[in-house]
N, C-alpha and C positions, 0 to 999 in steps of 0.2 A: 508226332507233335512235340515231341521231349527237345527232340532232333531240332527242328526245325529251330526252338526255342533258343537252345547250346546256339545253334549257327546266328542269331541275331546278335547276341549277349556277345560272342565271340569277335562278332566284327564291331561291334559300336562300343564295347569297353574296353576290347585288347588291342582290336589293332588301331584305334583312334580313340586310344588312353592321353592322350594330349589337349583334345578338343572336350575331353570329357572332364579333367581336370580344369583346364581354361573358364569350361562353364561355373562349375562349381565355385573355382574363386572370382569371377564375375557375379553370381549370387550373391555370394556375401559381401561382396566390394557395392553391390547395388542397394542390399540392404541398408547396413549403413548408413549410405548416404543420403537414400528418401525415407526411412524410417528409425535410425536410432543414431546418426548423428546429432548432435546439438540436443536430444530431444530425449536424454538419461538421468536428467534430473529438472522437475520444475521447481521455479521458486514463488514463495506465496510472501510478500513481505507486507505489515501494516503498522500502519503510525494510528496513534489514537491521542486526542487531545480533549480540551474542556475548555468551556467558556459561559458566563452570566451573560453576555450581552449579545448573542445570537441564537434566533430561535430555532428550532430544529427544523421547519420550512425554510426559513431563510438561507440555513446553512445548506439544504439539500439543493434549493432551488443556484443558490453561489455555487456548488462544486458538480451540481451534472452537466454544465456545459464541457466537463475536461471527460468527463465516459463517453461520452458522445464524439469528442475529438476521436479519441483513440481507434472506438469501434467505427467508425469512418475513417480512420487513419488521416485527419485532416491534421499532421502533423506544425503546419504553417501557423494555424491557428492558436497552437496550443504554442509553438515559441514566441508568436507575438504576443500574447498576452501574458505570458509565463517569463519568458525568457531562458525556457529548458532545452537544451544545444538538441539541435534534431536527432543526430543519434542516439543520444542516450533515449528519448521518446520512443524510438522505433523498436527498443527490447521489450517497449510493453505488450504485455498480450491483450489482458483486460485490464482495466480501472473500473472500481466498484468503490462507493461512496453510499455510507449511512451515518443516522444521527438519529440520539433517542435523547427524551427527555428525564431527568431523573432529579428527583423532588429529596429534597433531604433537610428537616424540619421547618426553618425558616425562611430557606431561598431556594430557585429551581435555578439547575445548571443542563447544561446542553452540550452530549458529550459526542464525540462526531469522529467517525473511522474514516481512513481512507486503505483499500488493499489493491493492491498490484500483484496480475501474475502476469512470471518474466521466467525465460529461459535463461539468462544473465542478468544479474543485477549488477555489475558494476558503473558505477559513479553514480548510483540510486541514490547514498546521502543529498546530492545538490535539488534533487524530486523533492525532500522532507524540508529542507530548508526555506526554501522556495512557496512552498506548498505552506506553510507556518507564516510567511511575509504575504501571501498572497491574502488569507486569509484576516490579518489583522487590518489590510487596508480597506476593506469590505465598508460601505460611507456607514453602516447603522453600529458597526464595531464604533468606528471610530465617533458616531454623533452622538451614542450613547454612553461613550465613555466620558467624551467631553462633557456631558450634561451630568453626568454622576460626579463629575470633578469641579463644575459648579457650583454643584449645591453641597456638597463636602465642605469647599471652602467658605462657603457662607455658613453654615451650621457652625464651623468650626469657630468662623470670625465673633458671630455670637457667643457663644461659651465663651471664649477669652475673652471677651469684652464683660463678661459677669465677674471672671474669675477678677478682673483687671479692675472692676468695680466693686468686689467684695475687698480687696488689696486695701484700697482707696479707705473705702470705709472701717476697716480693721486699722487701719496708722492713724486713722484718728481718732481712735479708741484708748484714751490714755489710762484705764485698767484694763489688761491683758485677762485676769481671772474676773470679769466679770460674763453672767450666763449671755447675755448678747454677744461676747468678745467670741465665749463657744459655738454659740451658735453662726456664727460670719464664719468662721476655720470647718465647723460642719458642712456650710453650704458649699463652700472653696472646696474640699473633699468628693462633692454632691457630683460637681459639674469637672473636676477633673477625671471622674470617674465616666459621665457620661463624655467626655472627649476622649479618654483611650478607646472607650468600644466603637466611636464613629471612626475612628481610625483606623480600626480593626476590623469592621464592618467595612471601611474603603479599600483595604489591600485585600479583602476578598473578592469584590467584585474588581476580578484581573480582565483585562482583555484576552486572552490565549493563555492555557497552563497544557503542557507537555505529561503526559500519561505515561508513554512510550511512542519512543521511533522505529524505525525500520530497523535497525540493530538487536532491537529486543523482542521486534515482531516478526521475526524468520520465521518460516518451516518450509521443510525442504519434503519435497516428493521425490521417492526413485519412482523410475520406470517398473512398471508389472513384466517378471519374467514371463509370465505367459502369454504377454501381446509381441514380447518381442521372440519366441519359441516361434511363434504362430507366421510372425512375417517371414521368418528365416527361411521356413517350411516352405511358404506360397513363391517366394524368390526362387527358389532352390528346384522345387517344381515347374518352374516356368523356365529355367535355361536347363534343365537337363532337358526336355522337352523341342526346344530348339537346337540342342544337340542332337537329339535323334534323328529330327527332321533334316539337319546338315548333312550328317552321317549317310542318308539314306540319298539326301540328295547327289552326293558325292561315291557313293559304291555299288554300282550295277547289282554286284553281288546279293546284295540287302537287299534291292527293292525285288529282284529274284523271288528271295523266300518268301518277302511280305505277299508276294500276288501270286504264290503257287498254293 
C-alpha cells in the first residue's frame, strides 16, 4: 500500500511538477478574481440632515423611490430624475433611507439619513449634492416655506408699523420726561423685542440644514481573513483536483496503480 502510494505521489508531483504548479497559480489567480478582487474593502458612506418643514412620512415616502431604483438597478430612472451620471450609480450596492422625528421644547424637526454601501465611492460627493437640491425642491418644502415667509412678513409689517406709530406719537410729545413719554419708549422697547425673536424664530425654521455628509460619514469594512482563508482553500482544492485527473488522464502508468 505504502508502495503503491510513493508510486502515485511520484508521478503526479515529480514528474508533472509543472502542471501541478500551473494548478496552483491558477487557484489563486481564480480566487482573486471571483472572490477577493474589488471586494477587500466595503464602504458604508452617510449624509444626515434636518428640516422643520418635512415630515418624516413625507420625507420617507420622497426618497424610497431612489432604494427602489438601485435594488432594481433601474439606473435610467434614477438619472432622469436625479441627473447622477450613470456610472457613478452603478457603484452603488445598496441605498437605505430613514427619518425620525425629534421634538425639542418648542418646535419638532425631522432629521433624515441617507446610507450608501459601495465598493468605490469615488465622485459620491456629486450623490450628496444632488441628493440636498433634490430634496429642497420637494412642492411641501418649498409651499411651506413660502407660507412661513408670508406670515413673517406680515407679522413683521405689523410691529414696524407700531413701532413707526409709537415714533409718531413720541415727536409729538414735547416733554421727553414725562411718564407717558416713558411709557411710548417702553412700548417701542416691547415690540422691538418681540421683532428680534420673530426673526429668530424665522431663520430657525430653514429649509434643509446639513448635519453631516459623506465625508464625515465614512466607515470602512475590511474583508474577514477567514472568508477569504476559506475561498483560497476551496479554489486550491478544486484545481489540484483537476490536476490529478489530467495527470492520470495523461499517464498509463497512474491509471495502472489506481486499478491494481
Amino acid at each position: 500500500m505504502l508502495d503503491r502510494l510513493k508510486g502515485i505521489l511520484s508521478i503526479w508531483l515529480l514528474k508533472y511538477w509543472y502542471l501541478l504548479l500551473l494548478s496552483i497559480s491558477l487557484s489563486v489567480a481564480t480566487f482573486y478574481y471571483f472572490e477577493h478582487e474589488g471586494k477587500a474593502r466595503i464602504y458604508e458612506v452617510k449624509m444626515m440632515g434636518s428640516t422643520l418643514l418635512l415630515s418624516r412620512p413625507a420625507l420617507q415616502e420622497y426618497l424610497n423611490p431612489l432604494s427602489q431604483w438601485v435594488t432594481e438597478k433601474d439606473y435610467t430612472s434614477a438619472q432622469r430624475i436625479l441627473g447622477i451620471p450613470k456610472e457613478i450609480f452603478e457603484r452603488i450596492g445598496v441605498l437605505h433611507n430613514d427619518a425620525q422625528t425629534v421634538i425639542e421644547e418648542q418646535y419638532i424637526r425631522y432629521e433624515y439619513t441617507v446610507t450608501i454601501t459601495a465598493l468605490d465611492t469615488t465622485g459620491f460627493y456629486v450623490i450628496e449634492d444632488i441628493l440636498t437640491k433634490y430634496l429642497r425642491r420637494h412642492i411641501l418644502v418649498q409651499d411651506n416655506f413660502n407660507n412661513k415667509t408670508k406670515a413673517f412678513e406680515m407679522s413683521k409689517a405689523l410691529i414696524l408699523k407700531d413701532i413707526r406709530r409709537i415714533d409718531s406719537t413720541a415727536a409729538a410729545e414735547k416733554n421727553p420726561h414725562t411718564d407717558y413719554y416713558e411709557t411710548l419708549q417702553q412700548k417701542k422697547v416691547d415690540f422691538q423685542l418681540q421683532l428680534s425673536k420673530l426673526e429668530e424664530k424665522y431663520k430657525d425654521c430653514y429649509t434643509l440644514k446639513k448635519i453631516y455628509g459623506f465625508k464625515e460619514g465614512t466607515v470602512v469594512f475590511d474583508r474577514n481573513s477567514d472568508v477569504d482563508r476559506i475561498g483560497l482553500v476551496k479554489w486550491t482544492a478544486v484545481f489540484l483536483l483537476l490536476d490529478f485527473m489530467l495527470v492520470l488522464i495523461l499517464n498509463k502508468e497512474l491509471r495502472q496503480i489506481m486499478m491494481s
